[in-house]
N, CA and C of each residue as an Amber inpcrd file, in Angstrom:
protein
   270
 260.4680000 -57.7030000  64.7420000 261.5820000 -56.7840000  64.7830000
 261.8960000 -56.4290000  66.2360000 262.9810000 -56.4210000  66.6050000
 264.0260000 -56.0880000  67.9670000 263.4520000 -54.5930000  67.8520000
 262.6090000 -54.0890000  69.1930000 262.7900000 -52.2460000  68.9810000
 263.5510000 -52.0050000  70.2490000 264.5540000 -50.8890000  70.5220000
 265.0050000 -50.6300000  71.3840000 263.9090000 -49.6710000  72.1300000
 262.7110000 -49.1660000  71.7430000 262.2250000 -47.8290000  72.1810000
 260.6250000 -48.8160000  72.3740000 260.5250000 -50.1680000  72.1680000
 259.5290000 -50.8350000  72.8770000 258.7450000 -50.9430000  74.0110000
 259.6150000 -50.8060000  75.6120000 258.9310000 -50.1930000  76.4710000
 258.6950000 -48.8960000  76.7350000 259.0080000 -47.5370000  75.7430000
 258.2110000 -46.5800000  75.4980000 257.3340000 -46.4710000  75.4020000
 257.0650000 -47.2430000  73.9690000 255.7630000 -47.1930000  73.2510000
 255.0670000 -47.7750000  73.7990000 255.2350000 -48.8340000  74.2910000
 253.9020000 -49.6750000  75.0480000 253.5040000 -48.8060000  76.7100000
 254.5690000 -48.0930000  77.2110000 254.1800000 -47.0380000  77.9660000
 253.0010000 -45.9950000  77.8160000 253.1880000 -45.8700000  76.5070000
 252.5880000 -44.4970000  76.0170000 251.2640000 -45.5250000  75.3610000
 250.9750000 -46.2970000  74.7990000 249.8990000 -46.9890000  74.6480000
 248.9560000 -47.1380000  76.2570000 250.1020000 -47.3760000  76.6780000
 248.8610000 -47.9380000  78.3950000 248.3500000 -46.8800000  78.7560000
 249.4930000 -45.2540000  78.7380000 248.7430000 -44.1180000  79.2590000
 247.2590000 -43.6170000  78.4870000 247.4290000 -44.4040000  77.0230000
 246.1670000 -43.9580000  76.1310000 245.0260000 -44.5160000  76.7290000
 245.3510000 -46.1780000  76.5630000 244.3550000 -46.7230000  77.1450000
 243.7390000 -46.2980000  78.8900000 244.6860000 -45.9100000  79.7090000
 243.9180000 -45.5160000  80.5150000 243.2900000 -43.8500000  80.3460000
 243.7570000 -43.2260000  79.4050000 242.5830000 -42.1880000  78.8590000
 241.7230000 -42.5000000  78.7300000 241.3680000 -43.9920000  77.9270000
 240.4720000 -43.7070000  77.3330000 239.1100000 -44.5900000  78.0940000
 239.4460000 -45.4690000  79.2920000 238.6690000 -45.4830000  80.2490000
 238.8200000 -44.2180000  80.4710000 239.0670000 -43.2420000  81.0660000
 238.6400000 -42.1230000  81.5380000 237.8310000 -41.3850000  80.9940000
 237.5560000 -41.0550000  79.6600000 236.6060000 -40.9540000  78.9400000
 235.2990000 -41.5800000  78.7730000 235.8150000 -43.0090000  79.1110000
 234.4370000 -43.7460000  79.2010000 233.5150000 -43.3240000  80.6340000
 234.6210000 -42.9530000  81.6990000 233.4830000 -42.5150000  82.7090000
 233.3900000 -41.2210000  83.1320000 233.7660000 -40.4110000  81.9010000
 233.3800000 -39.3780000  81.8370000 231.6600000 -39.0060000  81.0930000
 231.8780000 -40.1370000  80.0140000 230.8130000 -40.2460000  79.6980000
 229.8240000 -40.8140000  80.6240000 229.7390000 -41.9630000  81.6070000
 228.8130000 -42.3370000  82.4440000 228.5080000 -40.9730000  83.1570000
 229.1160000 -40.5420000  83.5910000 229.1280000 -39.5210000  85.0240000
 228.3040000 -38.3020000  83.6590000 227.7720000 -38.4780000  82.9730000
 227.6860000 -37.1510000  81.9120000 228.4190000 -35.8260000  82.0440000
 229.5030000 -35.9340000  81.9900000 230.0710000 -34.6380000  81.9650000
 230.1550000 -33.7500000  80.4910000 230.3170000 -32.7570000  80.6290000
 230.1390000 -31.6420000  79.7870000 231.2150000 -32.1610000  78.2700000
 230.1840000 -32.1160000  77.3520000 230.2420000 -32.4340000  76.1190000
 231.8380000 -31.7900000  75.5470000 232.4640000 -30.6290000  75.4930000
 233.3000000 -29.9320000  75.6070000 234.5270000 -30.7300000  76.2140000
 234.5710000 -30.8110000  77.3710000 235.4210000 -31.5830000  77.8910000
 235.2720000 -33.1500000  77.5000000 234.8110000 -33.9720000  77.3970000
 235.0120000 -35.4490000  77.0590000 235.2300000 -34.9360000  75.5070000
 234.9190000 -34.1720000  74.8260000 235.6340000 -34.2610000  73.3840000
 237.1490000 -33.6470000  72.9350000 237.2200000 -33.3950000  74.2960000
 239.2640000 -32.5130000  74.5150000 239.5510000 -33.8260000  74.6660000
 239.2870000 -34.2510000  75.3260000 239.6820000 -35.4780000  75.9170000
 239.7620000 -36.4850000  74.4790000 238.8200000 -36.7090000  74.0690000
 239.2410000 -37.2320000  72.9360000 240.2340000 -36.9280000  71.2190000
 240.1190000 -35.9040000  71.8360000 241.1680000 -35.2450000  70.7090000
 242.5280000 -35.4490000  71.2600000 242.5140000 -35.5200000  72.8620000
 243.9410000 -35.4190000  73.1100000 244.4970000 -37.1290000  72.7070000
 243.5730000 -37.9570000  73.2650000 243.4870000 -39.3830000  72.7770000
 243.8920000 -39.5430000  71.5660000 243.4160000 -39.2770000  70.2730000
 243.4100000 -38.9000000  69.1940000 245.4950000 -38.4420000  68.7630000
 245.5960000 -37.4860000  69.5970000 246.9240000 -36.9350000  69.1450000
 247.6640000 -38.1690000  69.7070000 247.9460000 -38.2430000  71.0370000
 248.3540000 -39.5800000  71.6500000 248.5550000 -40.9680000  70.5600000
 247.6880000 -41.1720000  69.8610000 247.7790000 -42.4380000  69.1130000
 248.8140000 -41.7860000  67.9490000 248.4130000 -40.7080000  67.2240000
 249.0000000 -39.9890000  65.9670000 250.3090000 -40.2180000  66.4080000
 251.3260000 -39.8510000  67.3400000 252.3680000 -39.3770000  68.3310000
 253.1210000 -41.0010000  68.0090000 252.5200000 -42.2320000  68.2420000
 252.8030000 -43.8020000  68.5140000 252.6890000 -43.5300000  67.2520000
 251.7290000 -44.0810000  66.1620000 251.5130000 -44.1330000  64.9540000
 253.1110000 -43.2070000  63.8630000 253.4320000 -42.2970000  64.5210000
 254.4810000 -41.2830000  63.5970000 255.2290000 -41.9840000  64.4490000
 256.1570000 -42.3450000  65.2420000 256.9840000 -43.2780000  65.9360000
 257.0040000 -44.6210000  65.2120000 256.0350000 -45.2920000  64.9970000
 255.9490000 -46.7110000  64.0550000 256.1790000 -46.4930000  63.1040000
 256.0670000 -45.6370000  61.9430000 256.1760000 -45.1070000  60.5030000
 257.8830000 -44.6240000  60.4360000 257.6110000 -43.8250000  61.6550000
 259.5850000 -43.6720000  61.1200000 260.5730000 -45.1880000  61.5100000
 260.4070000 -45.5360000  62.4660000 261.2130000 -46.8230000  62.7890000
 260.8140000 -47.5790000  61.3000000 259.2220000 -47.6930000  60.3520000
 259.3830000 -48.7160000  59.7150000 260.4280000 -47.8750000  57.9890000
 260.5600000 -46.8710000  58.2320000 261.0450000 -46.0180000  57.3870000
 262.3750000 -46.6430000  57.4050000 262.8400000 -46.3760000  58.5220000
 264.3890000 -46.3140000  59.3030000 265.3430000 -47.3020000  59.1060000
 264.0170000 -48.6490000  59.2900000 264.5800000 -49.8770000  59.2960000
 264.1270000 -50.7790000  57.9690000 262.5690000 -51.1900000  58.1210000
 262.3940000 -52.0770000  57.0040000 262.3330000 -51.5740000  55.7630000
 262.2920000 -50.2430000  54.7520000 262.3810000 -49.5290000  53.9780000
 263.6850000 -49.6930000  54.0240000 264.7390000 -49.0290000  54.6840000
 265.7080000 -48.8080000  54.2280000 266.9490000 -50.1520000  53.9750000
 266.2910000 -51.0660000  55.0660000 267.1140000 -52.7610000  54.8930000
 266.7580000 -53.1920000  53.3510000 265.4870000 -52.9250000  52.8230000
 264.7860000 -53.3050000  51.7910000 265.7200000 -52.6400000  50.0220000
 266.1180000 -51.1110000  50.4140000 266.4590000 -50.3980000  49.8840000
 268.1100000 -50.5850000  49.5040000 268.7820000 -51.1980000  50.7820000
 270.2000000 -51.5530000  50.9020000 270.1050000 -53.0660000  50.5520000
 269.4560000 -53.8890000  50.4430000 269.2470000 -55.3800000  50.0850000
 269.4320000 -55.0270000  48.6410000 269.2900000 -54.4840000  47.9510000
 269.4640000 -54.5530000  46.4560000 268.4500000 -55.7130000  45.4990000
 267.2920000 -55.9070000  46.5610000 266.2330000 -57.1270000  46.3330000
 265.1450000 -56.3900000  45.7060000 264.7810000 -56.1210000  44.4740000
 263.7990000 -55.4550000  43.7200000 262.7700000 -55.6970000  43.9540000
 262.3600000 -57.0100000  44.3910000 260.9120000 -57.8220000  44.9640000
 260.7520000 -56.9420000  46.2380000 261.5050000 -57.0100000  47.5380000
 261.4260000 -56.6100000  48.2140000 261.4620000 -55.3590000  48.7650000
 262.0360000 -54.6790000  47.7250000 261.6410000 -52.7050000  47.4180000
 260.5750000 -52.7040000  46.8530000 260.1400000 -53.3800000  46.1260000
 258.4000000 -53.1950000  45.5940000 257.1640000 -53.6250000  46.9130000
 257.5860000 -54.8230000  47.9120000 256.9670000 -55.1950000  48.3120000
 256.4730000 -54.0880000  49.5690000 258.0460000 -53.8650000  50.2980000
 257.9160000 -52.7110000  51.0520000 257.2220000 -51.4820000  50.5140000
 257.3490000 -50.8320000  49.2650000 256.6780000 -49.7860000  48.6810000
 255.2900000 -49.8410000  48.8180000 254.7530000 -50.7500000  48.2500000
 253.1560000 -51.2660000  48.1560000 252.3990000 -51.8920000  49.1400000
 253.3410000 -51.7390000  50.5530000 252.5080000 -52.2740000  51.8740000
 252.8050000 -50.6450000  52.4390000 253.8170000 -49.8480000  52.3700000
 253.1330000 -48.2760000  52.7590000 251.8690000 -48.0320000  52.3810000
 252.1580000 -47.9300000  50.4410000 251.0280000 -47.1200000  50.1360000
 249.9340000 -47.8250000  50.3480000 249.3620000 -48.9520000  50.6560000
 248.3640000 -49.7170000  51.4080000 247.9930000 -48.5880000  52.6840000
 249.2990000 -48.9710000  53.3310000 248.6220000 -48.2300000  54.7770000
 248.4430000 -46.5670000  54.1290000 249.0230000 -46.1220000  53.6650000
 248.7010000 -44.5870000  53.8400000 247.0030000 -44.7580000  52.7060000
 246.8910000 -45.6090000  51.8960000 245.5440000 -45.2770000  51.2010000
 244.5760000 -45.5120000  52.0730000 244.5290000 -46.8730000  53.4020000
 243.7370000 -46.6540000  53.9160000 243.3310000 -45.6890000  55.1640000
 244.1470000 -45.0070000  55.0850000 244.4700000 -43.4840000  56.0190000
 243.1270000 -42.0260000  55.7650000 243.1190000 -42.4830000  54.1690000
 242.3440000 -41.5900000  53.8870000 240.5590000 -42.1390000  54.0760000
């Protein structure tokens, strides 16, 4: 899929990933338990943030192309690859 908001997201992925080296040498350097676990929570929200960005675009677009296709296979198929992802969520 074409995203217009692609070099966002992969923006905001690189800033994670370099969190999350930072975390890693936060952990070498042993720093205070407290802080490397902010740190990972903020990591944590960071991905949630991308993750709710991917879910609405797939809402937006392949749900709703699926929904306007008038293709019953393909409204079931789309339906049952959400609830996939959201069951393995839990």
């Amino acid at each position: 899929m074409d995203r217009p908001d692609k070099p966002r997201l992969l923006n905001r992925l690189n800033r994670i990933e370099g969190q999350v080296r930072g975390i890693g040498r936060m952990i070498e350097e042993d720093r205070y338990c407290i802080d490397v676990l902010t740190q990972i929570q903020a990591v944590r929200a960071a991905l949630a943030k991308v993750e709710t960005e991917m879910l609405r675009d797939h809402l937006g677009h392949c749900i709703e192309s699926a929904i306007v296709s008038g293709d019953r296979e393909e409204q079931r198929k789309k339906a049952a690859e959400l609830i996939q992802l959201l069951d393995r969520a839990r």
